[in-house]
N, C-alpha and C positions, 0 to 999 in steps of 0.2 A: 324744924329744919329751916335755917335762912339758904336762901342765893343770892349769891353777888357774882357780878359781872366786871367786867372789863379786865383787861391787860395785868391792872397790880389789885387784883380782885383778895390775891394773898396777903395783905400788905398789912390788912385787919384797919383800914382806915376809912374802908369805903362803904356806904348805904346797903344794906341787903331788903329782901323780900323775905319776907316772916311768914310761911306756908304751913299751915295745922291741921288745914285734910286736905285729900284727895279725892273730886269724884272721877272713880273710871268711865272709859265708852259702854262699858255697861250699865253704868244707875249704881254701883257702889258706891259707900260711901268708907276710906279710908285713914286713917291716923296718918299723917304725911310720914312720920319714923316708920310705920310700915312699908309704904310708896317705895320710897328711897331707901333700900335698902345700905346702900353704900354712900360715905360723902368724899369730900374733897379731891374731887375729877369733875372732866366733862359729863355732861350729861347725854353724848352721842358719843360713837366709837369716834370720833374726829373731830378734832376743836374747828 
């Protein structure tokens, strides 16, 4: 799972963050394609 940020984040020219697990607030430890289950949106109900 990459994230990328800003304004023309779609643009496919910009830096992302390469995320490959997850640990939750409990001590799991996660495959990030599990985490996220959905991509290309916000990651809160509100940009």
């Amino acid at each position: 799972v990459v994230i990328v940020a800003g304004a023309d984040a779609r643009t496919g020219r910009n830096h992302g963050l390469a995320i490959t697990r997850v640990r939750t607030g409990d001590g799991r430890e996660l495959p990030a394609t599990e985490y996220f289950t959905s991509m290309g949106g916000y990651l809160t109900g509100r940009p």
